[in-house]
C-alpha positions in Angstrom: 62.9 -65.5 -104.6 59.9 -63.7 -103.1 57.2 -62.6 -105.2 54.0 -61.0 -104.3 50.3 -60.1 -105.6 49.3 -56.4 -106.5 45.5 -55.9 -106.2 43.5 -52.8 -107.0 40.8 -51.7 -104.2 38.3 -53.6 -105.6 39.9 -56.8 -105.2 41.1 -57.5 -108.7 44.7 -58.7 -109.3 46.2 -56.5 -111.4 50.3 -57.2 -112.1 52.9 -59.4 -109.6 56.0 -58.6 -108.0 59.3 -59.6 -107.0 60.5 -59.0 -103.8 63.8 -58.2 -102.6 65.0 -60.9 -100.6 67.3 -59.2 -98.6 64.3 -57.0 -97.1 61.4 -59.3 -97.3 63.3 -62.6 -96.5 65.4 -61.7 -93.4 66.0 -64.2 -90.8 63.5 -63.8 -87.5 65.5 -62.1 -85.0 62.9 -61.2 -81.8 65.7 -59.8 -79.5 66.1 -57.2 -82.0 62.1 -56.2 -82.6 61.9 -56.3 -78.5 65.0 -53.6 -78.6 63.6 -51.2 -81.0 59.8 -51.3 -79.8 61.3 -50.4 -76.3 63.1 -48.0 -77.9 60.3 -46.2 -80.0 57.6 -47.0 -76.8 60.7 -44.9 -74.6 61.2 -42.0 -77.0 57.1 -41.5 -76.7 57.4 -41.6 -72.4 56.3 -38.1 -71.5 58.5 -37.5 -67.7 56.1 -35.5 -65.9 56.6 -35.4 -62.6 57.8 -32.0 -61.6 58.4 -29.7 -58.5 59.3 -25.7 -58.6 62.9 -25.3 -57.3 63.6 -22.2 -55.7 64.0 -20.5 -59.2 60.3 -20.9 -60.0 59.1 -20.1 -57.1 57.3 -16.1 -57.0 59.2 -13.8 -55.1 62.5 -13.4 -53.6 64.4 -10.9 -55.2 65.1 -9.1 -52.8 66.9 -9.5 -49.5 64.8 -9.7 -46.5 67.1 -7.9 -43.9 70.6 -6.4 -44.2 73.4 -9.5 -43.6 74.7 -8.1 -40.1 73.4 -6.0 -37.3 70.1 -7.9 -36.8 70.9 -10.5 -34.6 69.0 -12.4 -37.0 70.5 -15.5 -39.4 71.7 -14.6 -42.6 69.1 -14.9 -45.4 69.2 -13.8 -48.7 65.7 -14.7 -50.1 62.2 -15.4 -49.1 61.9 -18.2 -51.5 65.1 -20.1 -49.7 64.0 -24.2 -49.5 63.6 -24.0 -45.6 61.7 -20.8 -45.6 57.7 -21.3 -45.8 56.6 -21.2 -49.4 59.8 -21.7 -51.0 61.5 -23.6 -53.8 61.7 -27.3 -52.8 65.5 -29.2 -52.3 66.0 -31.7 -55.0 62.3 -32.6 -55.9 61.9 -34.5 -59.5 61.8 -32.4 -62.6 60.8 -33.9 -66.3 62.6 -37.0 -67.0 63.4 -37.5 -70.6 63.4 -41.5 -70.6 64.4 -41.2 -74.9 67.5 -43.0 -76.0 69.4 -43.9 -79.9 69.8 -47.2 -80.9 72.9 -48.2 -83.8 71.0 -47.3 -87.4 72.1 -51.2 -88.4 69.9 -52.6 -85.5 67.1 -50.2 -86.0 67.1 -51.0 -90.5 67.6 -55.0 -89.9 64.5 -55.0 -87.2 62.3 -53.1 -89.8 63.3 -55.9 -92.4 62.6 -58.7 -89.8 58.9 -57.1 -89.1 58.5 -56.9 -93.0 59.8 -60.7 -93.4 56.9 -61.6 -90.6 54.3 -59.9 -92.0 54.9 -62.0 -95.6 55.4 -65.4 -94.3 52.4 -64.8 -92.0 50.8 -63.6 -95.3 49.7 -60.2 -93.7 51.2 -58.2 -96.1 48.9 -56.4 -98.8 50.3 -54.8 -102.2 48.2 -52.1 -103.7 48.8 -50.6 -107.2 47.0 -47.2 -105.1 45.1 -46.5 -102.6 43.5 -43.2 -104.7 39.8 -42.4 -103.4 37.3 -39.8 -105.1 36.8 -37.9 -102.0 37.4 -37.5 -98.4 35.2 -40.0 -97.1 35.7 -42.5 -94.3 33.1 -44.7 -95.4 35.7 -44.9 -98.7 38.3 -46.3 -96.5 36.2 -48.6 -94.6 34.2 -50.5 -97.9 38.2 -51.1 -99.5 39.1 -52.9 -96.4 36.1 -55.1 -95.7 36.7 -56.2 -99.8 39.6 -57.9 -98.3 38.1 -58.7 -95.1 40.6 -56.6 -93.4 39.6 -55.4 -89.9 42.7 -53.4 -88.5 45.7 -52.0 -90.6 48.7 -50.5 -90.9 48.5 -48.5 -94.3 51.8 -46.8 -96.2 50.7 -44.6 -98.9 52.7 -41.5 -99.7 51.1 -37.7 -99.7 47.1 -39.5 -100.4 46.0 -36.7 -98.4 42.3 -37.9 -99.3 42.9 -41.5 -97.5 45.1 -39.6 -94.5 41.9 -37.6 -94.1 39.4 -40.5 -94.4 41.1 -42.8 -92.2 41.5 -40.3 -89.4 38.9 -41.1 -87.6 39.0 -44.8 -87.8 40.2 -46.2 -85.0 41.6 -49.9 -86.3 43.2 -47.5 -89.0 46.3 -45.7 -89.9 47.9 -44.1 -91.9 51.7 -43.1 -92.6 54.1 -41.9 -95.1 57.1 -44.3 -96.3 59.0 -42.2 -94.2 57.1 -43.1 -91.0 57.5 -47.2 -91.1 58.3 -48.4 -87.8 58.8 -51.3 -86.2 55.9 -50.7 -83.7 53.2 -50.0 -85.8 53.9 -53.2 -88.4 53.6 -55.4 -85.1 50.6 -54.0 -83.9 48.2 -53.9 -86.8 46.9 -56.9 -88.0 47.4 -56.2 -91.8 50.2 -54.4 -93.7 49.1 -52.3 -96.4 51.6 -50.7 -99.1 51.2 -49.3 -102.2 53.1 -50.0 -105.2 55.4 -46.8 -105.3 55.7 -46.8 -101.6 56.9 -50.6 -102.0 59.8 -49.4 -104.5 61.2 -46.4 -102.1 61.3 -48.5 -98.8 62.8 -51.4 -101.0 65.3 -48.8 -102.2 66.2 -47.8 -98.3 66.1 -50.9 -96.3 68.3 -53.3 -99.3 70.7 -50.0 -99.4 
């Protein structure tokens, strides 16, 4: 049995609770958190290497000369590949490098990057995260009470900390709805509050 600490911003220990084992006590598995941060870092490539094909080219709709009589090769538009200025043969368009991994693989790798982050004891449990106004300065004096200096935070529709933290850099800040594998690995610090705890209990032990 797991159980875990719920603190209040200022540092004060407020209840305790038990954690599903089953989410927060997976075996370590780091084939699987290589597979799916390949995956997620893929679905974010942006293919842009592009050329204009002879359909994006300007020009060429109509027919330069008349097909016999000339003496001349047939042509049939100015913006033909061997023609000066036209479309180019078989030049790279956008690449979409995204690909799907099995929903299984993707929900066990999320519980082995949640089972890391407890035994490493980089998981935080907040009753809230509720601050009186938008106010980086807010976000920054919660974390240094816990001598935090990057973190991943889950808090769900605190539009006052999404605001707040926007603009710190060692910061962020997603919905329940948003955890990834990714973003667990590279923060320092996990931080999720109470009800946010419940609904992604509720989804990964499902």
């Amino acid at each position: 049995m797991y159980s875990a600490d719920i603190y209040n911003t200022n540092k004060e220990k407020v209840s305790q609770v038990v954690l599903d084992e089953k989410v927060f006590g997976c075996e370590v598995k780091p084939h699987l958190l290589y597979e799916v941060v390949k995956m997620q870092l893929a679905n974010r490539r942006a293919g842009t290497a592009s050329t204009k094909n002879r359909s994006h080219v300007r020009g060429g709709g109509k027919k330069p000369w008349r097909q016999k009589g000339t003496g001349r090769a047939r042509a049939g538009s100015i913006r033909s590949p061997i023609w000066k200025g036209g479309g180019t043969t078989f030049g790279p368009l956008p690449r979409d490098y995204s690909y799907r991994l099995n929903k299984k693989v993707k929900k066990l790798a999320l519980r082995t990057a949640l089972s890391i982050k407890l035994k490493e004891d980089k998981l935080l449990i907040l009753d809230n995260f509720n601050l009186p106004e938008i106010k980086t300065k807010g976000v920054i004096t919660t974390l240094n009470r816990f001598d935090i200096k990057d973190a991943f935070i889950i808090d769900d529709s605190n539009l006052h900390l999404e605001k707040s933290a926007s603009n710190v850099p060692f910061v962020k800040v997603l919905r329940p709805e948003g955890l990834n594998v990714y973003d667990i690995l590279r923060y320092d610090k996990l931080i999720i509050t109470q009800s946010c705890l419940e609904k992604i209990t509720r989804t990964l032990s499902a």
